[in-house]
N, C-alpha and C positions, 0 to 999 in steps of 0.2 A: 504494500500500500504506500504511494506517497507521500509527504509530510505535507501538511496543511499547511495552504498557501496563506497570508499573514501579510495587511498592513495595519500601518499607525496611522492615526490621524490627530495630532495635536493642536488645538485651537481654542482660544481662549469664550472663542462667541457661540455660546447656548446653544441658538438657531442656525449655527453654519454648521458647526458639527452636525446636527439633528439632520439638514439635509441634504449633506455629501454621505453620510451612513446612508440614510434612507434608501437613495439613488444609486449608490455602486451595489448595494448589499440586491436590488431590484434585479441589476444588470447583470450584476456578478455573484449569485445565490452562494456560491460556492467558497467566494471569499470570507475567510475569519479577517475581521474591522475589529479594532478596538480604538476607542476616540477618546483623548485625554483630553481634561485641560488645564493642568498645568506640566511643568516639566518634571515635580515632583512624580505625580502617576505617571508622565512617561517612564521617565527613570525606572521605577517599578516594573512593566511593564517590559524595557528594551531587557532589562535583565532576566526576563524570566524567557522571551520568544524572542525566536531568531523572525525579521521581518522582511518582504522582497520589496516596500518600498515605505518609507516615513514620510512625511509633511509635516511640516511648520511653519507657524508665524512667528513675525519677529520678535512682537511683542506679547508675552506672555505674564502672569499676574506675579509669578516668582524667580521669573530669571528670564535674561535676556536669549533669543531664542538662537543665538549663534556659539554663544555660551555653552546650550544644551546638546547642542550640533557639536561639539568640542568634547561631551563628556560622553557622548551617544559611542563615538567612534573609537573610544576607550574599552569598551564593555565586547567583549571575545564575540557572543553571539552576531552583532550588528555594526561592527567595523568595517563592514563591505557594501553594507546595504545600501539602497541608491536613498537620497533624501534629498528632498523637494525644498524649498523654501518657498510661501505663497505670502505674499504681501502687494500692497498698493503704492507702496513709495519705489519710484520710478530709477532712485538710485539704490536698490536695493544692493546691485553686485561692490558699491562702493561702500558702503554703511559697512559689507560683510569683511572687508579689504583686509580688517588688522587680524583675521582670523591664524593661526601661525601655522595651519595644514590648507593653503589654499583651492586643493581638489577634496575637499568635508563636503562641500555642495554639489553636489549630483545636479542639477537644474534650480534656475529658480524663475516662478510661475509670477502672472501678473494678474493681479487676485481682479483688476479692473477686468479682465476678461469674461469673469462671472462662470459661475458654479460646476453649468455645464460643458464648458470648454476642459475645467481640471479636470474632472469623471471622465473626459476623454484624453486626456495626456495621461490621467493614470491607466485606465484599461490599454491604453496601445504602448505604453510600457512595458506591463504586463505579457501583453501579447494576450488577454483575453478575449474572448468571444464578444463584439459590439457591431456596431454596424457594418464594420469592415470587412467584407467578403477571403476567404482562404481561397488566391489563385495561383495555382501549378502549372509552370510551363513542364512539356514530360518530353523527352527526346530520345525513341528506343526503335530500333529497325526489327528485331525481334517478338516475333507473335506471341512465344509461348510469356517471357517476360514483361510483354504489354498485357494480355491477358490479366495477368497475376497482380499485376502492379495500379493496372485501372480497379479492376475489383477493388480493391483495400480500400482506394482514394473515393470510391463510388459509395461504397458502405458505408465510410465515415462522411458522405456529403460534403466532400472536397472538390469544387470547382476543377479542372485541366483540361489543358490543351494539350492533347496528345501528337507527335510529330515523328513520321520515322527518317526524313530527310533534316539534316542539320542546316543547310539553308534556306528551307523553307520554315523553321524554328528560327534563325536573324532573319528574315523577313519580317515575322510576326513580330517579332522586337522592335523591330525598327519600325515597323506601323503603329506600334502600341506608344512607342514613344512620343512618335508624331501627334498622337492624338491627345495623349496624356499630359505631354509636357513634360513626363519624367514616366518611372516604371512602374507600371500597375501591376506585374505579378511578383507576388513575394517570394517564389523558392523555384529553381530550375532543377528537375533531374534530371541526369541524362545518363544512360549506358558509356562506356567506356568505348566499345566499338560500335561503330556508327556505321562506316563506310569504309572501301579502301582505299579513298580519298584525305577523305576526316575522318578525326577520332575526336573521339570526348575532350581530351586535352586538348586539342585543336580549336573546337567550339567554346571550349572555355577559356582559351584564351584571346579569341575571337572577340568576345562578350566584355572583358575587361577592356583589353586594348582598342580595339575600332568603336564601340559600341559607349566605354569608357561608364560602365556600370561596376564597381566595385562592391566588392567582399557584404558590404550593409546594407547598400540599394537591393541588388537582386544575390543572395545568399545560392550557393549550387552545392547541391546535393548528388556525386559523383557514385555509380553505379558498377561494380566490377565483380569478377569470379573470384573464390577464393581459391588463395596459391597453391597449388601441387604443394608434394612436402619437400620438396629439395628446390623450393620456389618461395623469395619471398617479395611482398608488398612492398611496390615501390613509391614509399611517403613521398621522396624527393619529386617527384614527377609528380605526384595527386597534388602536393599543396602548392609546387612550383608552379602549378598551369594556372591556380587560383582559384581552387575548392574549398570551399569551406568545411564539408566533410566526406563522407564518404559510406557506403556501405556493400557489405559486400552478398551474393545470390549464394543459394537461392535465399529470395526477399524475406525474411520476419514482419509481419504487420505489426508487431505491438513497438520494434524496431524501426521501422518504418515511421510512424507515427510519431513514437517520439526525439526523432531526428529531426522531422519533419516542424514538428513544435518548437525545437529549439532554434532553427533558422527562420522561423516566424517570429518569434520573440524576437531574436537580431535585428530583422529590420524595423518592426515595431516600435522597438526600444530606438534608433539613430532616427525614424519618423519623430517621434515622440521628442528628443533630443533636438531637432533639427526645425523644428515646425513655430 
């Protein structure tokens, strides 16, 4: 089983608590919220659960909230965790300046943007389920392998575009970009042998170079056999071409999935970051 996915919400205003709980807890049934307000109960609180994101205001009723951000990233559990700063003072990153670890702030939000703009910087953070559709580009000349591989993605109601030519797959890019302005699909898998033209590595490096989509824009998910036993996996080649990960046939769905999850969360999180 999992570990329960976990944020904080610390803010000192009654009614803003009440309705960022309400609204992510709606959207994101599955997330454990806990909303403090002061740094005291945070404190409490970071030491007992490890968190995959915190929020805070500046101003807090017993300690300044960059202060708390200073004692947060002390505490074993939550020294990694991403944490948000939401405030309305316009020079927030300068007020934060005298801080003495200046990457303590993960982002910091402009509370002027209003409620439901945060619930969506934190869900695509997250990488959870909102309005943002899951789209897979899929790049495999192989029947039995597309078979196998659409199934999974069909079952879990995964969006794809399936391509057994590799430039008809940069075509589709380069259309999508056109229209988008930037990448609409989050994750490319593609088989390793393609053609005896192109290979996997070829289209991936394709996709970085001409295309100039990197590692966080569209995240690739590299498809390969596993090696005989007097044969081994050639790292240098998979992450030199520009893969983010890789996995190897025949497919595992539960594998599959959550590889798949975690190069959604990738870009998510640089949207999120970025936006």
């Amino acid at each position: 089983m999992s570990a329960k996915r976990r944020i904080l919400l610390i803010d000192s205003s009654d009614s803003a608590r009440t309705i960022l709980f309400n609204e992510i807890s709606s959207r994101a049934p599955d997330l454990d919220i806990i909303a403090c307000a002061s740094g005291k109960e945070a404190m409490t609180a970071v030491k007992r659960y490890e968190f995959e994101i915190i929020t805070t205001g500046i101003s807090l009723p017993d300690i300044d909230g960059y202060q708390l951000i200073e004692q947060i990233r002390e505490t074993p559990k939550n020294k990694e965790t991403a944490i948000f700063v939401v405030s309305g003072d316009i020079d927030t990153r300068v007020v934060g300046g005298d801080m003495e670890d200046t990457d303590a702030v993960t982002a910091y939000f402009d509370k002027s943007e209003g409620h439901k703009s945060l619930i969506n910087f934190i869900l695509n953070f997250l990488g959870t389920h909102n309005e943002l559709p899951v789209k897979v580009l899929y790049v495999d000349r192989s029947a039995t392998s597309t078979a196998i591989t659409t199934g999974i993605l069909e079952r879990n109601d995964i969006e794809y575009f399936h391509f057994r030519d590799s430039g008809e797959a940069l075509e589709f890019l380069k259309q999508d970009l056109a229209e988008h302005a930037n990448c609409s699909i989050d994750v490319m898998i593609t088989d390793l042998m393609l053609t005896s033209d192109v290979n996997g590595y070829e289209l991936i490096q394709t996709i970085r170079n001409e295309l100039n989509l990197d590692y966080l824009t569209l995240p690739v998910l590299l498809m390969t056999i596993e090696p005989g036993e007097d044969e081994r996996t050639d790292f240098t080649a998979i992450f030199g071409a520009g893969t983010n990960d890789f996995i190897t046939k025949p497919i595992d769905e539960g594998d599959l999935l959550t590889r798949l999850q975690t190069l959604v969360n990738i870009k998510r999180q640089s949207e999120a970051l970025n936006s």
